[in-house]
C-alpha positions as CSV (number, residue, x, y, z in Angstrom):
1,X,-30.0,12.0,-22.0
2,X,-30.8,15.5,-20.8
3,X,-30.3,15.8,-17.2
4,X,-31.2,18.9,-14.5
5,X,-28.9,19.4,-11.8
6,X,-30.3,20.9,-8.4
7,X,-28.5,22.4,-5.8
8,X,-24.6,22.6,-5.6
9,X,-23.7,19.8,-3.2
10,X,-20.2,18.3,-3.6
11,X,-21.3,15.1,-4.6
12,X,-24.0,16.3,-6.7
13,X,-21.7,18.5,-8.9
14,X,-19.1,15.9,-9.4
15,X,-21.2,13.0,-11.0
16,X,-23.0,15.6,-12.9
17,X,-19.3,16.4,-14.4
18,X,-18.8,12.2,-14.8
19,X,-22.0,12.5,-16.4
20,X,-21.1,15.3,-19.0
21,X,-17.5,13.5,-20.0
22,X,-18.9,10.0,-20.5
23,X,-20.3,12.0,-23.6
24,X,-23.8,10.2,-23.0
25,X,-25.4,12.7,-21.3
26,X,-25.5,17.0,-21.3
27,X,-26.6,18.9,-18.6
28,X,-29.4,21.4,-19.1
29,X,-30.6,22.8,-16.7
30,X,-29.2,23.9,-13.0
31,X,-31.4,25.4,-10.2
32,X,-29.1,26.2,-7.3
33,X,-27.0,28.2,-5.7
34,X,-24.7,30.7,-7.4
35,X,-21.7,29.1,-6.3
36,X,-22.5,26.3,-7.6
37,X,-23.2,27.6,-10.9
38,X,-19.9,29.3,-10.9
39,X,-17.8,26.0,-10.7
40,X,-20.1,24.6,-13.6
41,X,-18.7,27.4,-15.8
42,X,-15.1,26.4,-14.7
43,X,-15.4,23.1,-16.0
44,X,-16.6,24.3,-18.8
45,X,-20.0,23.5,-18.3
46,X,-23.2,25.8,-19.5
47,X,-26.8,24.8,-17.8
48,X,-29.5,26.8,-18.1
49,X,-30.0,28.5,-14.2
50,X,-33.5,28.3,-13.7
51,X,-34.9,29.7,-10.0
52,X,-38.3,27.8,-9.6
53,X,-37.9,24.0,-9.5
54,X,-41.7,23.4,-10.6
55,X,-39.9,25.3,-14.2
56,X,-37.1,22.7,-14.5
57,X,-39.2,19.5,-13.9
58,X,-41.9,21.3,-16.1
59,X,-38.8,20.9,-19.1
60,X,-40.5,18.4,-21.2
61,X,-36.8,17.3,-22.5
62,X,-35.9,16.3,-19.2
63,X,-34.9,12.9,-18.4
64,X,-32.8,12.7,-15.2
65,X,-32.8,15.0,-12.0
66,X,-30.0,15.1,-9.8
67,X,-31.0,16.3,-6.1
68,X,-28.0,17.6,-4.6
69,X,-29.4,20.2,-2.3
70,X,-29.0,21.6,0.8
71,X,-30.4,18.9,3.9
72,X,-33.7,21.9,3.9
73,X,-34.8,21.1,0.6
74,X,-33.1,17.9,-0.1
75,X,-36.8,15.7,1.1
76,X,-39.3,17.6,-1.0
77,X,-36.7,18.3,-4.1
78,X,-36.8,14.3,-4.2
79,X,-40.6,14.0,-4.2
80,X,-41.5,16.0,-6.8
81,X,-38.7,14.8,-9.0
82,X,-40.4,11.1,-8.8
83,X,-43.8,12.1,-9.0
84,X,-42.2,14.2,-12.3
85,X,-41.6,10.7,-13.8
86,X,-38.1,11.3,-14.2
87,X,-34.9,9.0,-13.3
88,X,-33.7,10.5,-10.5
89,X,-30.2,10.2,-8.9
90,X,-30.2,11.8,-5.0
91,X,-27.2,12.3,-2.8
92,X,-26.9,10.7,0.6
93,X,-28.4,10.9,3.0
94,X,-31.8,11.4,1.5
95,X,-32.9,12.6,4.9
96,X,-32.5,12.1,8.5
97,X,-35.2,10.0,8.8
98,X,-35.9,6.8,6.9
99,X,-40.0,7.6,6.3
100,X,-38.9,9.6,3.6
101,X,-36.8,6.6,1.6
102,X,-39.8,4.3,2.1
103,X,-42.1,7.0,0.2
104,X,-40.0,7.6,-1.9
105,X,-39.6,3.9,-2.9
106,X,-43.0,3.1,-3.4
107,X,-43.1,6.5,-5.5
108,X,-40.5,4.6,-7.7
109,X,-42.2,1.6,-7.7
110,X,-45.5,3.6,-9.3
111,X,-43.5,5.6,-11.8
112,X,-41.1,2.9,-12.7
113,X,-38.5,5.3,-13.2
114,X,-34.9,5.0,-11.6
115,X,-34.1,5.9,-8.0
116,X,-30.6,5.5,-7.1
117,X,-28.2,6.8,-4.2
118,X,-25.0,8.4,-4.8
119,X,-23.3,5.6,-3.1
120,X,-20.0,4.3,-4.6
121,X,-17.6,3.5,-2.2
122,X,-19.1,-0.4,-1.9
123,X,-18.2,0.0,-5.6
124,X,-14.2,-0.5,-5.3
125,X,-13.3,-3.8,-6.5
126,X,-10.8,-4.2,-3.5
127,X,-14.1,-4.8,-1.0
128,X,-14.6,-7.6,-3.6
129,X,-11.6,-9.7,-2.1
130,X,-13.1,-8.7,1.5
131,X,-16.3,-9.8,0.8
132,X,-15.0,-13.0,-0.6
133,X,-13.5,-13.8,2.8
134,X,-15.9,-12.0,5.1
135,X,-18.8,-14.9,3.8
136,X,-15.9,-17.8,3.9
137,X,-16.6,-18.4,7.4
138,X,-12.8,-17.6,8.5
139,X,-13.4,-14.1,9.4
140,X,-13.9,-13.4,13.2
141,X,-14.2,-9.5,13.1
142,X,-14.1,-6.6,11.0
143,X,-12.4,-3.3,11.5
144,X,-13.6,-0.6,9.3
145,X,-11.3,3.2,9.7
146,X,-12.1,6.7,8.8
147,X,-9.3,9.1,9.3
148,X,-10.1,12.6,8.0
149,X,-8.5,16.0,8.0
150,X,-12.1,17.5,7.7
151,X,-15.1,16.3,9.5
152,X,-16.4,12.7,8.8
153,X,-20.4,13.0,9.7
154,X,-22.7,13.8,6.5
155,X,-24.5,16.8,6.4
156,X,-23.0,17.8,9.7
157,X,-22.9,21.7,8.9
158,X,-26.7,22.5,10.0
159,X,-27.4,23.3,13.6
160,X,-30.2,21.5,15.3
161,X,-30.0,18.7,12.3
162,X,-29.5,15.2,13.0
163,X,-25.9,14.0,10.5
164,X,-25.5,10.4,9.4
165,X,-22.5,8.3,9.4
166,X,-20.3,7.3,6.1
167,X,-19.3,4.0,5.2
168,X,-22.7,1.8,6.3
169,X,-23.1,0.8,2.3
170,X,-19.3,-0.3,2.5
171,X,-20.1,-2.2,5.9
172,X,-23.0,-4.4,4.4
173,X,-21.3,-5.1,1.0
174,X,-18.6,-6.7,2.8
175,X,-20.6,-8.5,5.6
176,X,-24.2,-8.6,4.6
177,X,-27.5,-7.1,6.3
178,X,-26.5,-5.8,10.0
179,X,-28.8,-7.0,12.9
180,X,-27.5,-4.8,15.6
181,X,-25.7,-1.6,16.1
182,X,-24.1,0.1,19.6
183,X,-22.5,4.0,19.1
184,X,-20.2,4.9,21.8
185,X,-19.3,8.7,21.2
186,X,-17.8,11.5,23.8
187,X,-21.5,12.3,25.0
188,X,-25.1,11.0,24.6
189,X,-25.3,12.5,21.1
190,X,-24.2,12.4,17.9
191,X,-22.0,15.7,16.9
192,X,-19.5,17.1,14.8
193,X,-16.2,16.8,15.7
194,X,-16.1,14.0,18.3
195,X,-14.8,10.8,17.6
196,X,-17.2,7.8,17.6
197,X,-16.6,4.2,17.8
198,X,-19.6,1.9,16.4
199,X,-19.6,-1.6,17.1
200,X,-22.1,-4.6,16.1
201,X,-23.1,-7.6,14.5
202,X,-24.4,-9.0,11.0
203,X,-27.1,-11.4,10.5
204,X,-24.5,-13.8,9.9
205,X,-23.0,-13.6,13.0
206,X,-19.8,-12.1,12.5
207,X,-19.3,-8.9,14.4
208,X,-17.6,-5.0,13.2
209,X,-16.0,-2.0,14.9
210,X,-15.9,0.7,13.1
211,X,-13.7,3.9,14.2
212,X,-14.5,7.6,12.8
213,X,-11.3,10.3,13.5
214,X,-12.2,13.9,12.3
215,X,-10.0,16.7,12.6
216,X,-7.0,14.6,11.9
217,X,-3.6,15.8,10.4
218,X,-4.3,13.1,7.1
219,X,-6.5,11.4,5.9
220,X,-6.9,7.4,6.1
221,X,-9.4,4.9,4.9
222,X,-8.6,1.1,6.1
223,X,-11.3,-1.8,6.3
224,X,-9.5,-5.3,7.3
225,X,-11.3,-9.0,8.1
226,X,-9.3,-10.5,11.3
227,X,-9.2,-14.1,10.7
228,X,-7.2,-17.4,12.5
229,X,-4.2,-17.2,10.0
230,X,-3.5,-13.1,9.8
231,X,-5.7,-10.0,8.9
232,X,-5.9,-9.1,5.4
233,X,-6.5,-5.3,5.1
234,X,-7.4,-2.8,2.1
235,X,-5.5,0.1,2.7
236,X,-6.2,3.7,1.5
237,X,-3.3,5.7,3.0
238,X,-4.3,8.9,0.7
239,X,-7.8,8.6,2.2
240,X,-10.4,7.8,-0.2
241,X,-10.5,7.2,-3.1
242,X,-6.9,7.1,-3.4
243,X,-4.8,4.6,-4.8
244,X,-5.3,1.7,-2.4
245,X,-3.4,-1.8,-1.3
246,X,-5.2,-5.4,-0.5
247,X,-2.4,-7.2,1.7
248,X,-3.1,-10.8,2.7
249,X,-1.6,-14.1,3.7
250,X,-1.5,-16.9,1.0
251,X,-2.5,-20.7,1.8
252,X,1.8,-21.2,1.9
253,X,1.6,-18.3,5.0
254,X,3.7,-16.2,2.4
255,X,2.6,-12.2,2.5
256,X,1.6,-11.0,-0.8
257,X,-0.1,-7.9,-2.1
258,X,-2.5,-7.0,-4.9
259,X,-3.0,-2.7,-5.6
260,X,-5.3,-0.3,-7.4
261,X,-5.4,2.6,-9.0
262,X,-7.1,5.5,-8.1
263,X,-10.9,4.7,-8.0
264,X,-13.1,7.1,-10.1
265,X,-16.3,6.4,-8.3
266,X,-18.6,8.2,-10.0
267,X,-17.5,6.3,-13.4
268,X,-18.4,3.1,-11.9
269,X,-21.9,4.7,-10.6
270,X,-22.9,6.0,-13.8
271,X,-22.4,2.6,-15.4
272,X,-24.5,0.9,-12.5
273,X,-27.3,4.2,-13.5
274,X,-27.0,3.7,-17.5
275,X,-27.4,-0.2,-16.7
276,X,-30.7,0.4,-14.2
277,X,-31.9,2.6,-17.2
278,X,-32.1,0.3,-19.8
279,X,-33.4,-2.0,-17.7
280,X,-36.5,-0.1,-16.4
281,X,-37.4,-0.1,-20.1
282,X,-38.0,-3.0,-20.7
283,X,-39.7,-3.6,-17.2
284,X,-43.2,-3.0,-15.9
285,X,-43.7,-1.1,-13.2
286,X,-45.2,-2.9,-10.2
287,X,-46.9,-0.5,-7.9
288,X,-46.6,-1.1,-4.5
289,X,-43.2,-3.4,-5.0
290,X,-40.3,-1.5,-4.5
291,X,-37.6,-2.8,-6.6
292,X,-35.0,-5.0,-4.4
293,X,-31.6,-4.0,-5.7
294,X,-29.2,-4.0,-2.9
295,X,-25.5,-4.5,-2.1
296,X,-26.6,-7.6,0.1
297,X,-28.3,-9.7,-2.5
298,X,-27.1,-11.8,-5.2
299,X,-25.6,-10.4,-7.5
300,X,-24.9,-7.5,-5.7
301,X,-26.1,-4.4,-7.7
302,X,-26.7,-0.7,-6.0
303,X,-30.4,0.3,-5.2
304,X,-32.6,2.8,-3.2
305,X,-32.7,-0.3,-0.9
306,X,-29.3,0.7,0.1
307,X,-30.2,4.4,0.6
308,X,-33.0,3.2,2.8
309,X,-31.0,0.4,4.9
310,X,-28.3,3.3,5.8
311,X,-30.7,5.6,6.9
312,X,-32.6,3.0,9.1
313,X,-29.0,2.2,10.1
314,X,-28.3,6.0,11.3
315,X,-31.5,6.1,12.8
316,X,-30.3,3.0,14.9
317,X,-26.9,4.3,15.7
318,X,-28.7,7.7,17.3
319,X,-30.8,5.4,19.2
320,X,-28.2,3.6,20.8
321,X,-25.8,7.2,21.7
322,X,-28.4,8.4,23.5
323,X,-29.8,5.9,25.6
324,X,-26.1,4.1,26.1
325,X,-27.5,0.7,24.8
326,X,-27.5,-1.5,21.5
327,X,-29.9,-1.5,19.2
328,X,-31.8,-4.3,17.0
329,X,-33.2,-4.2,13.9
330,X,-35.6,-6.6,12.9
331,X,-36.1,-6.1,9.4
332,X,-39.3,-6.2,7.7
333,X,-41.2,-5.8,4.5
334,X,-41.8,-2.3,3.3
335,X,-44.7,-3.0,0.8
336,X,-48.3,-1.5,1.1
337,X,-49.6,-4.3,2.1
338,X,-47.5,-4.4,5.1
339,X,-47.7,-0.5,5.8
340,X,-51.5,-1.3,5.8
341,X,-51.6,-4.1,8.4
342,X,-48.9,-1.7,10.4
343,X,-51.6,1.4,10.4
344,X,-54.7,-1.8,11.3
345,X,-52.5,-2.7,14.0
346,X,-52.2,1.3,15.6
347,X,-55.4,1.9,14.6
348,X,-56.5,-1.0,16.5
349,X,-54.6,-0.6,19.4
350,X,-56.0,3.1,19.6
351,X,-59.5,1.9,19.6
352,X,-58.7,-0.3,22.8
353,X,-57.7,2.7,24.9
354,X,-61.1,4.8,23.5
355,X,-63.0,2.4,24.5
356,X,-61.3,2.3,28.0
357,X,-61.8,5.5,28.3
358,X,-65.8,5.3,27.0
359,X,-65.7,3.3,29.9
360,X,-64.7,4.7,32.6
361,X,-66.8,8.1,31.4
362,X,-69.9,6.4,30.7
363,X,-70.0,6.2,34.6
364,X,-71.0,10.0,34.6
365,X,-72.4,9.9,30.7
366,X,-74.5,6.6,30.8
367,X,-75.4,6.7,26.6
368,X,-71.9,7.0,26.0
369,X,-71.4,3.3,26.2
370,X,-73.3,2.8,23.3
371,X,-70.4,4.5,21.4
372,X,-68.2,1.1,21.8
373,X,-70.0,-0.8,19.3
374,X,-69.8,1.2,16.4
375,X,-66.5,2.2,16.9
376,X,-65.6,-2.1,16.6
377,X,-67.8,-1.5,13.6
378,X,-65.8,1.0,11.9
379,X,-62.7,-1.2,12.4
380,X,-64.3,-4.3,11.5
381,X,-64.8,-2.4,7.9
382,X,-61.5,-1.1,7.3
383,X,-60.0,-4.3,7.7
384,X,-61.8,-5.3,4.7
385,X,-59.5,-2.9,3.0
386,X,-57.1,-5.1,3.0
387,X,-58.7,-6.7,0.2
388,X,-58.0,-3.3,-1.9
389,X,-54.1,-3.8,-1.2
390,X,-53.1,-6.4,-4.6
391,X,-51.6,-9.5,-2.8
392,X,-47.7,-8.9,-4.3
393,X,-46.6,-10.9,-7.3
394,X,-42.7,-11.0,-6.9
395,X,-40.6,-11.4,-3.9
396,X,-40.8,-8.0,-2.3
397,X,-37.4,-6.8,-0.5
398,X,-36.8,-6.3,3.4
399,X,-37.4,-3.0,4.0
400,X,-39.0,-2.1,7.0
401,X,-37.2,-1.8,10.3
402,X,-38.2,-1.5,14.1
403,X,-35.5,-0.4,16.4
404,X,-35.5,-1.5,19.9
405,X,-33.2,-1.2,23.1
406,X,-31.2,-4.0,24.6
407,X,-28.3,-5.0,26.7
408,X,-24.7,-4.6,24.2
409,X,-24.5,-7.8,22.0
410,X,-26.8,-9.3,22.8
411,X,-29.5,-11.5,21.7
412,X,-33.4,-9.3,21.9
């Protein structure tokens, strides 16, 4: 396949060099910095550097856009890739808010094209031995810790923009969907170079602390499952993705030890991309359904649902710094059929206070009373849109979240 490569993002420019060495795919185009372009030609690597991005997705060779750009461009480059029809691969985050994953999910679910994250740390076949335990019932808590020698937010280089935290995809692939979150970090925001320490609980009722160290002298990576017996841990003393070292206790009490290699994450990535590929082939698009491919489900296969959870997630953890409380998330449906009975609901609410208001200046304005009425008619009509919105076919995913204060740990 014939893919474009836009911007010059870390990330962005390393799975388009997996890409190129699998000897599947060649890149052709590149719209981007100059830097970027330069360590393209290093590797060896020739694109075509096109300026305009309307020019590259007008490339009627094209089949797969990687949006690696700057967090400024990063939101629209990703809507008009999908709406170009093309697979599309973007880095993460997608954006600070989450609005921009659900459009751009329901964009997928139109095109029925692929939309995937570059997410591969749940990836690592040691988190497959964590998981194991984590849904045994014998786990009681788990720690989750980033050292780094450089700063551990994403996208924290922009002034006045809001970074997200690493490691949320590796989090619910080891314990499931996470109901509640509570940030505690140096002040009432989230910025680079402090240390933070996120705690919280999954649906299932096990709890996590997770413990981010910038600015360290090396760099460490260490997730481990407390238990009754011992705590098993995976181990990256190198930092990620490192070679790495699952140590547990056996049923006999005897320590033993199981390591890995060096992950190659993008490898495994590309084979989860050239998998969703052939699939969306042979599938029909369902408009309106985005697909439910997650790291939470069974089996466990990466999705935009994961891009979309982790920025809900961030959106949570921002929440909570700055008002000094834990935050639920009650997880919804994202479908248009939901969206639609969301906007009835505002839209209803918002006619209640108008009409208040008709009220109280229909005392000096005695016709505008006779405003109320139609108003109710109005709304009385739209809600027979809802007949317009196709009733879904499939199980939609969970999607949707709403984010509210309450005391730490505890039930809202």
């Amino acid at each position: 396949m014939h893919f474009a490569l836009l911007g010059d993002h870390r990330d962005g420019l390393d799975v388009a060099e997996a890409l190129v060495a699998s000897g599947r795919h060649e890149l052709r185009l590149y719209s981007g910095p100059v830097p970027g372009l330069a360590r393209l030609q290093r590797l060896g690597l020739n694109p075509r550097s096109v300026g305009d991005l309307e020019e590259v997705l007008a490339d009627p060779d094209l089949d797969v856009v990687i949006v690696a750009s700057g967090p400024a461009l990063r939101a629209g480059q990703l809507r008009r890739a999908l709406q170009s029809e093309c697979h599309v691969l973007c880095i993460h985050p997608a954006d600070p808010s989450p609005d921009l994953a659900y459009e751009a999910g329901l964009i997928q679910a139109d095109t029925g094209r692929v939309l995937l994250p570059l997410l591969s740390a749940a990836l690592h076949p040691g988190l497959a031995r964590a998981k194991e335990l984590a849904q045994s019932g014998t786990a009681r808590l788990l720690e989750f810790e980033i050292w780094s020698s450089e700063e551990v937010l994403l996208d924290a280089e922009m002034e006045e923009h809001k970074p997200g935290l690493p490691g949320w995809d590796v989090l619910r692939a080891v314990g499931g969907e996470i109901a509640e979150v509570y940030l505690q970090c140096p002040q009432a925001e989230v910025l680079p170079g402090q240390p933070l320490l996120l705690s919280g609980r999954f649906l299932t009722g096990l709890v996590f602390q997770a413990t981010y160290l910038p600015n360290q002298a090396e760099s460490r990576w260490r997730l481990s499952l407390v238990t009754t017996t011992g705590r098993p841990t995976l181990a990256f003393t190198d930092g990620w993705p490192g070679p790495a070292q699952w140590t547990f206790t056996d049923e006999h009490g005897s320590g033993q030890a199981e390591d890995f290699k060096p992950f190659h994450p993008w490898t495994a990535l590309i084979e989860r991309f050239e998998e969703a590929v052939r699939l969306a082939a042979i599938k029909k698009p369902q408009p309106g359904v985005p697909a439910d491919e997650c790291l939470t489900k069974t089996p466990a296969t990466l999705g935009w649902h994961d891009e979309l959870r982790a920025l809900e997630l961030d959106d949570a953890a921002r929440r909570s710094a700055e008002r000094g409380r834990s935050s639920t998330l009650d997880l919804q449906e994202a479908t248009e059929e939901a969206s639609f009975k969301g906007t009835m609901t505002l839209v209803g609410c918002s006619l209640i206070w108008l009409a208040v208001i008709v009220l109280i200046l229909s005392t000096w304005q005695p016709w505008l009373v006779w405003l109320i009425l139609p108003l109710f008619a109005v709304f009385l009509v739209m809600q027979g849109l809802r007949w317009v919105v196709p009733a879904e076919k499939t199980r939609s995913q969970e999607s949707g979240v709403r984010s509210q204060d309450s005391a730490p740990f505890t039930d809202s």
